[in-house]
LOKOL-300467 format. One line per 5 residues: number of its first residue (from 1); their letters; for each residue z, x, y of C-alpha. Coordinates in pm, 1 decimal. Layout:
N
NUM) A) Z/X/Y  ...;
***
This chain:
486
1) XXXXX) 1638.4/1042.9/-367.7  1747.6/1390.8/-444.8  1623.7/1671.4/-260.7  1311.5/1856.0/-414.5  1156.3/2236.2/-374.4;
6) XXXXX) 792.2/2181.0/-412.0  487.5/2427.7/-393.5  425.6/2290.6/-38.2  804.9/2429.1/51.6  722.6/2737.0/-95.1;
11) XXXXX) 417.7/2781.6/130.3  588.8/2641.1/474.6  883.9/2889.7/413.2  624.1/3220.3/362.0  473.0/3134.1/676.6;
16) XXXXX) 777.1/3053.0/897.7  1115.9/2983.6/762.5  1218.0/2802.9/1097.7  915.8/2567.8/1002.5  1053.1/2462.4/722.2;
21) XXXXX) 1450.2/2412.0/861.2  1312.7/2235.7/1154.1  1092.0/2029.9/993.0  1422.1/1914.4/779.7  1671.7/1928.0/1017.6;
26) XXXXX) 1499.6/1956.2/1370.4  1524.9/1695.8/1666.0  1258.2/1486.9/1596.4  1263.5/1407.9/1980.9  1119.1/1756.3/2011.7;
31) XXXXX) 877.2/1747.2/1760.6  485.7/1721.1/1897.6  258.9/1574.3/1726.7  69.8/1761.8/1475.6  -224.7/1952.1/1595.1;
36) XXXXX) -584.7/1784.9/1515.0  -745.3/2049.1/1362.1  -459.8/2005.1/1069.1  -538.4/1681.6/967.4  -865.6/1768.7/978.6;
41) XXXXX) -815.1/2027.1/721.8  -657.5/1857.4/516.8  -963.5/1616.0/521.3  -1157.6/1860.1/461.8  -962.8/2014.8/190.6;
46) XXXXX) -961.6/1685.8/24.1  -1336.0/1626.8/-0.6  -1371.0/2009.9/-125.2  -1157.7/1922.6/-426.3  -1361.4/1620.5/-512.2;
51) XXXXX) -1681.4/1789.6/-498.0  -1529.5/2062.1/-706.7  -1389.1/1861.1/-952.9  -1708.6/1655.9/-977.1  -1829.8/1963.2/-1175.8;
56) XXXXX) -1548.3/2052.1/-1407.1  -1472.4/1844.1/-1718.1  -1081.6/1756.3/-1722.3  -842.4/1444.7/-1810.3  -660.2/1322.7/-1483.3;
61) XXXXX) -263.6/1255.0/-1535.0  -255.3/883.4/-1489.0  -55.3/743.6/-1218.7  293.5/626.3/-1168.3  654.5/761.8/-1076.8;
66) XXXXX) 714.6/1087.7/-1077.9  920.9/1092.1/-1423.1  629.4/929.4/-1528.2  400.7/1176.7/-1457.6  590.8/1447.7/-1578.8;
71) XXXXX) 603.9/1290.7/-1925.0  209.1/1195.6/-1962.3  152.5/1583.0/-1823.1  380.6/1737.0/-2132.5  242.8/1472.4/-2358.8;
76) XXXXX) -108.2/1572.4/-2269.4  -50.2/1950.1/-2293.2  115.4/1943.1/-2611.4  -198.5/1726.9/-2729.8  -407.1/2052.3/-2614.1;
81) XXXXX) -642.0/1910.5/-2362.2  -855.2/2185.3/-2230.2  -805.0/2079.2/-1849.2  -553.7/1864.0/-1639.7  -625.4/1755.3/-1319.5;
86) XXXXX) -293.4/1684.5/-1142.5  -42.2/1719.2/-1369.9  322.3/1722.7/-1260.1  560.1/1969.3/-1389.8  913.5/1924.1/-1301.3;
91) XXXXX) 1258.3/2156.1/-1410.6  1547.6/2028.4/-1222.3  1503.7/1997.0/-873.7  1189.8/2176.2/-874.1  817.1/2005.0/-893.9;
96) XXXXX) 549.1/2106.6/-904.6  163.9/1931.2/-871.6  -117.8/2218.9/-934.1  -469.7/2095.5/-906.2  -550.0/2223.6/-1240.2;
101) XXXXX) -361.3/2332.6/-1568.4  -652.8/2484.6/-1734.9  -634.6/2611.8/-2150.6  -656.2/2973.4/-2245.1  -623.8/3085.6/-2595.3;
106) XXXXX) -278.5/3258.1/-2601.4  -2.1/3129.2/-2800.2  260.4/2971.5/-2697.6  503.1/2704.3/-2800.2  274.7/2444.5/-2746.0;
111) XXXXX) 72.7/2624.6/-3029.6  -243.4/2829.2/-3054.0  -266.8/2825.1/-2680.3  -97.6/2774.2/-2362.8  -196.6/2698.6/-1972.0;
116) XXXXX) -253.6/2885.4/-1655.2  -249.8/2728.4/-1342.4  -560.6/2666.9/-1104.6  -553.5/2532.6/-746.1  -868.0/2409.5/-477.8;
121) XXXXX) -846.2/2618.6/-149.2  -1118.8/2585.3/152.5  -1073.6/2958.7/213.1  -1262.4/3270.6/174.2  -1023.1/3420.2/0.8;
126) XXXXX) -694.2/3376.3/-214.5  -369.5/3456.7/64.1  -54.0/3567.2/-47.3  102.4/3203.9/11.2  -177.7/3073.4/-233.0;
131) XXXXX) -11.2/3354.0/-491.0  371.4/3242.5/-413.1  229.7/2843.9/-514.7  31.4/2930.4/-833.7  367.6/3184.6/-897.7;
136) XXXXX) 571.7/2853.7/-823.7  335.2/2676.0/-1066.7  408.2/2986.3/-1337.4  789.5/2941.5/-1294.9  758.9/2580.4/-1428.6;
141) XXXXX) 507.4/2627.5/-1714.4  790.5/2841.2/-1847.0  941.4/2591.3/-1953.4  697.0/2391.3/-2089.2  552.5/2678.4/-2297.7;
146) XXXXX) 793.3/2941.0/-2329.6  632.8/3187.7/-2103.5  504.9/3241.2/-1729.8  106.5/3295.8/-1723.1  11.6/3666.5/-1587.0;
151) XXXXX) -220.9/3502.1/-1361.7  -406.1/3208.9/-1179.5  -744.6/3122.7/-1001.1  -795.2/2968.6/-689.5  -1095.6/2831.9/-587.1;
156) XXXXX) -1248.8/2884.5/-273.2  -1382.1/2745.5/-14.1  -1753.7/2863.2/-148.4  -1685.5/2704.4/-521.1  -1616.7/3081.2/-632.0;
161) XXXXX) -1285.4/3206.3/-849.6  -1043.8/3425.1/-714.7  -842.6/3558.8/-1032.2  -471.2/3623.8/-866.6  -200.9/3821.6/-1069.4;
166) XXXXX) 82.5/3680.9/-1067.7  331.6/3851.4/-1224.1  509.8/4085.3/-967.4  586.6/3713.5/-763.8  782.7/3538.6/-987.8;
171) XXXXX) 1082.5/3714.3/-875.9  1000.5/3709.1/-540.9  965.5/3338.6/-577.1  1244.0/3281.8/-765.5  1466.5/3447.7/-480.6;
176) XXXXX) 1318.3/3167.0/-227.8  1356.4/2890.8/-455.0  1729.6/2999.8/-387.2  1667.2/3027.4/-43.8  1488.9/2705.9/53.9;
181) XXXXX) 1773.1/2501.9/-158.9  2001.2/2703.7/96.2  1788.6/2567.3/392.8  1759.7/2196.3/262.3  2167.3/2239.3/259.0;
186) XXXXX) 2160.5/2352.2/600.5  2125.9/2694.5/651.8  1963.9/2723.6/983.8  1647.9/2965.6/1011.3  1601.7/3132.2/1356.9;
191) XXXXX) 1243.9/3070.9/1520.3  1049.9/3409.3/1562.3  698.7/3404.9/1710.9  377.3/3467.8/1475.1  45.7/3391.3/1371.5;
196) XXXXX) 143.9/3059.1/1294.8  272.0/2954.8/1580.4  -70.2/2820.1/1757.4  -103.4/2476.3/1583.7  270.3/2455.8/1455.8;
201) XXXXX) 472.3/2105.6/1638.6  745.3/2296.2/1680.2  565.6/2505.9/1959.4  748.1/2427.4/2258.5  1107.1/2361.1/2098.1;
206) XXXXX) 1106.5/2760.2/1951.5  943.4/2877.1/2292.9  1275.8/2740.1/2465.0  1473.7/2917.8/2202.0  1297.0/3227.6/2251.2;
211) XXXXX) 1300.9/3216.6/2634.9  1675.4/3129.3/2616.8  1803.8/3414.7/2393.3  1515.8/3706.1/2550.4  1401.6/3731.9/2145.6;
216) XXXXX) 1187.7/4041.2/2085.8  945.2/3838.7/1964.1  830.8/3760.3/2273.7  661.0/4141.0/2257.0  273.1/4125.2/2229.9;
221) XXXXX) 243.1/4223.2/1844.1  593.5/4208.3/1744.2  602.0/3931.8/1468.3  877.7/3888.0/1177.4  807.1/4220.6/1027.7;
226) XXXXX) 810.1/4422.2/1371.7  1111.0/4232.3/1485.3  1306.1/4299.5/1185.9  1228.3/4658.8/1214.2  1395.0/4656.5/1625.6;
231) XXXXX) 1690.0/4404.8/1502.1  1809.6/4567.3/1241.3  1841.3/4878.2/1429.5  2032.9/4745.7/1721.2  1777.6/4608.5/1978.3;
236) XXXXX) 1817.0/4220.8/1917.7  1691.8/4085.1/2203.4  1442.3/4180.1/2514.9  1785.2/4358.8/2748.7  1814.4/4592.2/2474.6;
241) XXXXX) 1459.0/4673.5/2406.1  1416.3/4737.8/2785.5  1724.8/5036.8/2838.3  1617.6/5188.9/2496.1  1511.6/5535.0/2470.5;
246) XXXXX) 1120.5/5560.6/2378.7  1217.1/5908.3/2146.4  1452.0/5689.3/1967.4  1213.0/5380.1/1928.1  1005.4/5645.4/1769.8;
251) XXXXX) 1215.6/5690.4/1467.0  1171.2/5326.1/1365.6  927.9/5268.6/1127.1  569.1/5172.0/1259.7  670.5/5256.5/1608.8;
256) XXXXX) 467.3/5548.9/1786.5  530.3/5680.2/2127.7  275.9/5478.5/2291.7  393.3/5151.8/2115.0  729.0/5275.2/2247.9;
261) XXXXX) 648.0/5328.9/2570.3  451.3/5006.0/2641.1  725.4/4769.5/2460.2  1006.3/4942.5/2669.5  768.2/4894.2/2982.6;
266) XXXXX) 623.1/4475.8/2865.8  1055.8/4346.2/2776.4  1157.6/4504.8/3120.6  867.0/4296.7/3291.1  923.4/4006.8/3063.9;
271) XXXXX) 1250.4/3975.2/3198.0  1176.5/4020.9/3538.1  878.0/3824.0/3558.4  652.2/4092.8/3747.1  390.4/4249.2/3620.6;
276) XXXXX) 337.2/4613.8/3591.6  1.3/4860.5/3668.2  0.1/5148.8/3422.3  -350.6/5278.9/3497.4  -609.8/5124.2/3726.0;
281) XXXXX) -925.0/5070.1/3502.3  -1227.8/5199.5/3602.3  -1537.8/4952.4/3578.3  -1924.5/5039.7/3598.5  -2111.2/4853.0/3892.5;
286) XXXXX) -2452.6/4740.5/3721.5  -2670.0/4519.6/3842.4  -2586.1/4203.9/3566.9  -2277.8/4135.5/3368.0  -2239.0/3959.2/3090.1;
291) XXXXX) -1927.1/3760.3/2975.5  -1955.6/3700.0/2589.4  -1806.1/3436.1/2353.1  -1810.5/3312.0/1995.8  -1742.7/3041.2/1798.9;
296) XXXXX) -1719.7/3005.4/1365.2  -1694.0/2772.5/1146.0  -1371.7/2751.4/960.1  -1380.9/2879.6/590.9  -1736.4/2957.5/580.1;
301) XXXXX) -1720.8/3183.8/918.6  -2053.0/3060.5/978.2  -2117.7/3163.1/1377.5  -2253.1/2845.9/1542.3  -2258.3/2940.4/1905.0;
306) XXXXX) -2303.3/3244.7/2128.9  -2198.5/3165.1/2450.4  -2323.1/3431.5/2750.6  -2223.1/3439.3/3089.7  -2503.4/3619.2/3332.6;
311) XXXXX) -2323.6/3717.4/3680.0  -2564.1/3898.7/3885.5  -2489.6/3912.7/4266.8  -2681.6/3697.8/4517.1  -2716.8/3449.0/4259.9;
316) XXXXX) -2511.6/3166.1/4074.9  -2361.9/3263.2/3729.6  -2590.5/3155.1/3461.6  -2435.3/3029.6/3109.3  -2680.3/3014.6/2818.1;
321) XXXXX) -2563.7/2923.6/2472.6  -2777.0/2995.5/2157.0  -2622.1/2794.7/1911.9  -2704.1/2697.5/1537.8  -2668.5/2345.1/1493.7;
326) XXXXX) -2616.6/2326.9/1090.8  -2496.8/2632.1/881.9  -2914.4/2724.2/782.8  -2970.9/2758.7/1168.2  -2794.0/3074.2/1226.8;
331) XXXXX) -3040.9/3310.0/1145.2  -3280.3/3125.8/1368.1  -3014.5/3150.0/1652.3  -2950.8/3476.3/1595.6  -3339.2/3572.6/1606.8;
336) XXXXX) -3326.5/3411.7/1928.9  -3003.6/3618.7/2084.6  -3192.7/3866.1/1980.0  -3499.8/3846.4/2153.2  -3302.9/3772.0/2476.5;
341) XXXXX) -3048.1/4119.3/2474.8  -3428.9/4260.2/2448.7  -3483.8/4123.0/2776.7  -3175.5/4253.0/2954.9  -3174.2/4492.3/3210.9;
346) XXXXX) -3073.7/4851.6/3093.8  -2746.4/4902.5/3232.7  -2623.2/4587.7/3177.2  -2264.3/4559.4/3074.1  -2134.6/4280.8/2802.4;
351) XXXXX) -1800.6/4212.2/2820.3  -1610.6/4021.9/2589.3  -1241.6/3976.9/2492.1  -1075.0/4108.6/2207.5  -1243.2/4242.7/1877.9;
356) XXXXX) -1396.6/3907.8/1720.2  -1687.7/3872.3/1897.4  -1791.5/4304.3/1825.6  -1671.5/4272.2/1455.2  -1877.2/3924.0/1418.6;
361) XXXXX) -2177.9/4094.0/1614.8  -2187.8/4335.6/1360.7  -2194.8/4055.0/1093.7  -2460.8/3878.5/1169.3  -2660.3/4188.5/1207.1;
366) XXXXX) -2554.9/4269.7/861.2  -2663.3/3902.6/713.7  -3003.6/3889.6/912.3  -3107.1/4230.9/1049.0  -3149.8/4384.8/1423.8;
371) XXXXX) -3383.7/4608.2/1547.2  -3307.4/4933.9/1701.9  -3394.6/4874.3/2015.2  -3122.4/4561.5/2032.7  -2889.0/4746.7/1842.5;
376) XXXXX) -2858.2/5016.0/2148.9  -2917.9/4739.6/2428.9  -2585.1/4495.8/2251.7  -2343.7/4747.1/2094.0  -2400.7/5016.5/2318.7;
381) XXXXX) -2294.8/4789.3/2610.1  -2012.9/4603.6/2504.5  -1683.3/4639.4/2670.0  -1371.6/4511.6/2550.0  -1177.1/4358.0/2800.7;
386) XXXXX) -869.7/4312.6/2576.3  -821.3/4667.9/2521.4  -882.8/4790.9/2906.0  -613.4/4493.0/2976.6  -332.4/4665.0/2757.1;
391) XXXXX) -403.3/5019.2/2878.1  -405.6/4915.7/3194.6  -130.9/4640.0/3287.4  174.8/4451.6/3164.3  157.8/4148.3/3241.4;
396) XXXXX) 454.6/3909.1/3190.6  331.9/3695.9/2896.6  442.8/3709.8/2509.1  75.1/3683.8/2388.9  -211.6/3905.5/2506.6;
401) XXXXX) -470.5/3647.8/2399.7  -711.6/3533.1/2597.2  -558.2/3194.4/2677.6  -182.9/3284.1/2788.7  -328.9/3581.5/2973.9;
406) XXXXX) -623.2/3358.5/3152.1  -415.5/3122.5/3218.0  -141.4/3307.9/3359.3  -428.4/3450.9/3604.4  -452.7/3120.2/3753.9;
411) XXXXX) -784.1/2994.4/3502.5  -764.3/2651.8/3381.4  -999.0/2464.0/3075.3  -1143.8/2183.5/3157.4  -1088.1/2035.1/2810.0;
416) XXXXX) -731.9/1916.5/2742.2  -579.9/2110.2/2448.1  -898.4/2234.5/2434.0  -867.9/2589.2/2142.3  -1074.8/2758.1/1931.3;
421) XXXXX) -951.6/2515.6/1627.2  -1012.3/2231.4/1831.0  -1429.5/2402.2/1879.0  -1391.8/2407.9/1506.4  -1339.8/2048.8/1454.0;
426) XXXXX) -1562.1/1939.7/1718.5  -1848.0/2131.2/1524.3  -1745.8/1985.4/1199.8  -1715.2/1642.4/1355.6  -2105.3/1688.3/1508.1;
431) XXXXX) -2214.0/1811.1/1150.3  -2026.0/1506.5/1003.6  -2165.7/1207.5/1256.2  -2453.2/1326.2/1408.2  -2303.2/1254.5/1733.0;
436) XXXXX) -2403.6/1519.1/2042.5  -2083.6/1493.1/2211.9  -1905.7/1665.2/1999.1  -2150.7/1992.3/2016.4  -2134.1/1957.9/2401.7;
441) XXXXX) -1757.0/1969.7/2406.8  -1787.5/2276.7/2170.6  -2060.1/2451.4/2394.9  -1849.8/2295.1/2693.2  -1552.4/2485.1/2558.4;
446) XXXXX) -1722.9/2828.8/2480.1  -1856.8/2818.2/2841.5  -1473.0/2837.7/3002.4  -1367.2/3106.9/2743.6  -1687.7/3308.2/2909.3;
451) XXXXX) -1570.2/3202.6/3256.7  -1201.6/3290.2/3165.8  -1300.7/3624.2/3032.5  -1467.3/3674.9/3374.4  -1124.0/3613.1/3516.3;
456) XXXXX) -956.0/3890.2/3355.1  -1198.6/4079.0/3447.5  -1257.1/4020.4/3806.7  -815.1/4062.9/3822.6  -838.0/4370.8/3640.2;
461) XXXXX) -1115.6/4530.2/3907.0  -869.4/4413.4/4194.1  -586.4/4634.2/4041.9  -816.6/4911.3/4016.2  -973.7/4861.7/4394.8;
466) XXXXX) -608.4/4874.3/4547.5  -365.8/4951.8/4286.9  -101.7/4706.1/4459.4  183.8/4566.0/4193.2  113.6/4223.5/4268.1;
471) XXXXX) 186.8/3870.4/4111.8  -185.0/3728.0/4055.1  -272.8/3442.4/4273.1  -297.6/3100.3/4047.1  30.4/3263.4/3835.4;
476) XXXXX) 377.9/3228.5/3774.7  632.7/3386.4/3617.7  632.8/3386.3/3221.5  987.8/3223.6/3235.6  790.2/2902.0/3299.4;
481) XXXXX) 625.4/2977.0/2982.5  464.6/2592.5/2928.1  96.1/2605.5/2884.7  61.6/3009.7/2858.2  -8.8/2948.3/2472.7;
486) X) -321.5/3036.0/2341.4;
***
């Protein structure tokens, strides 16, 4: 069977090119297996589009072949049915399967009306790869009515409409249509580390790549945009970035002099392997410390735990979750949090690790109210461990996340592949069966993201009590980069 460019190819090659080649033309020997949060989703994505579509009136395109398909969907639009579900448009080599074609009255050679595309997402929002499929879906309608829509809805994850215009990405989309035909011939796509990297099978066979040609990906923060920025003025790989000039990274669009500075100072100790004080930090000696963690739901960013980590000397560290067990629990949880950062001492310090957990905080005081005297006691003590790491250290590690940098410290989970996607579907999964385990390997999980934040911290208060440039015991190099993902 030919070769086809669906909305689904459209999608893979906005979020990673390389994705898309090496899912074509990649060793399959090297391919993982797909992460279980994904299939998960797409469970969960499923059932979202039947409960959706149990409230919308619409004719479903009967099945059969493709062709076949694409004949009862132009058969059924040029009748003028006021919603598909599932129709197939095709032009060429090019199909598309939207969720919805739904009437609006604008003419068009069908007649007195035409179709805009609609499509089911279990997101909070419409993302610009959700644009570049309905704009795939426009491209095709084209033909079928004479004209591209200006615009599409998705649906979200809450049953809301998110109106998204859609005319500035048809050409856009057009140009990758070109692009991915280019890549199904065998145009190869070099990996480059981002966002979705974390679940992606693929993992380990681009790490190798990466490791083996010193990509500047491998800087904390520099994704495809960032990279492009260094390549295509003459730093291509880590050597380069390491003997530039920080004046002349400066010129470079979106590079300042202390993003110069540290990226000059993180590819010199990425290549050799050591890692690098810049400042000592300085850390307040109270009587209790807390190590804080959160988890969410996916879509709905429900919080469903609050994970806290008392550390008091003389005494054995002390982890106490508040958790919500179903999405109408929080606000009782969060009563209860409450009433215990009440009860702390007054110089306590709450640490936590990157800015989730203080941006979330803040959320849940927005949805269901704090009192002034909590309000002073939580965000008036929290420290953010992420941010004293990076202007304090380098550390040899191409992600300053919580996992590759715990882990790198020496700090091992005792779950197996254990992530915060993996908490996800363990909650869903509890929600789902009823079954405890799950929520105990969720709370289990939250507990050694508390305990690994108190790792970074306890390493960072080292550095400051001797200053010594020193590989952390429990680490190795990042050149064995296996398992330093987070």
């Amino acid at each position: 069977m030919p070769a086809t460019v669906t909305a689904n190819d459209i999608r893979q090659y906005a979020l990673c090119p390389c994705g898309l080649y090496l899912d074509l033309h990649g060793p399959p020997e090297e391919r993982a297996e797909a992460h279980a949060f994904l299939e998960h989703l797409r469970q969960v994505g499923i059932e979202h589009e039947r409960a959706v579509m149990t409230t919308l009136l619409h004719v479903a395109v009967p099945p059969g072949t493709l062709e076949f398909r694409s004949r009862a969907t132009l058969k059924l639009l040029r009748q003028g049915e006021n919603r598909l579900y599932h129709p197939v448009l095709t032009d060429g080599d090019l199909v598309g399967i939207p969720d919805l074609l739904e009437m609006v009255e604008v003419d068009s050679a069908l007649g007195s009306f035409s179709y805009r595309p609609v499509d089911i997402k279990i997101s909070a929002s419409a993302k610009p790869e959700h644009a570049d499929q309905l704009a795939f879906y426009a491209l095709l309608l084209d033909r079928v009515q004479g004209f591209a829509p200006a615009d599409g809805d998705a649906i979200l994850v809450d049953r809301n409409r998110e109106t998204v215009a859609l005319g500035e990405r048809l050409g856009p989309v057009r140009q990758v249509i070109g692009e991915i035909r280019e890549v199904m011939a065998g145009r190869t796509e070099s990996p480059t580390l981002c966002d979705q990297c974390g679940m992606c099978a693929w993992q380990d066979h681009c790490l190798r790549t990466l490791y083996g040609t010193n990509d500047v990906s491998l800087l904390d923060g520099f994704g495809p945009t960032k990279k492009a920025v260094l390549v295509d003025a003459g730093y291509t790989d880590l050597t380069a970035v390491s003997r530039a000039q920080a004046h002349r990274l400066c010129d470079l669009r979106g590079v300042g002099a202390k993003t110069a500075d540290r990226i000059i100072r993180q590819a010199k100790v990425l290549l050799d392997g050591t890692p690098q004080v810049i400042s000592p930090p300085s850390f307040r000696q109270p009587p209790l410390e807390v190590y804080l963690d959160m988890e969410c739901q996916q879509g709905t960013q429900m919080i469903y735990l609050i994970g806290m980590l008392e550390c008091e000397e003389g005494r054995d560290d002390q982890f106490l979750p508040f958790v919500a067990e179903g999405p109408e629990g929080e606000a009782e949880m969060w009563g209860r949090f409450l009433q215990y950062v009440r009860g702390l001492p007054a110089h306590t310090v709450i640490y936590h690790y990157h800015n989730f957990e203080a941006t979330h905080l803040r959320k849940l005081a927005d949805r269901h109210g704090i009192d002034t005297a909590a309000e002073m006691k939580l965000f008036g003590h929290l420290v953010d461990l992420h941010r004293v790491l990076k202007d304090s250290v380098v550390l040899p590690v191409h992600s300053y996340g919580l996992k590759p940098v715990a882990r790198y410290l020496g700090f091992k989970w005792r779950e197996t592949g254990a992530d915060a996607a993996m908490s996800m579907l363990w909650f869903d999964l509890w929600l789902s069966t009823g079954d405890r385990s799950y929520l105990e390997s969720s709370i289990r999980y939250n507990e050694d993201d508390c305990r690994a934040t108190k790792r970074v911290k306890e390493w960072l208060a080292s550095q400051a009590a001797d200053a010594v440039h020193r590989r952390p015991s429990g680490g190795t190099t990042e050149r064995r980069w296996r398992g330093y993902w987070g």
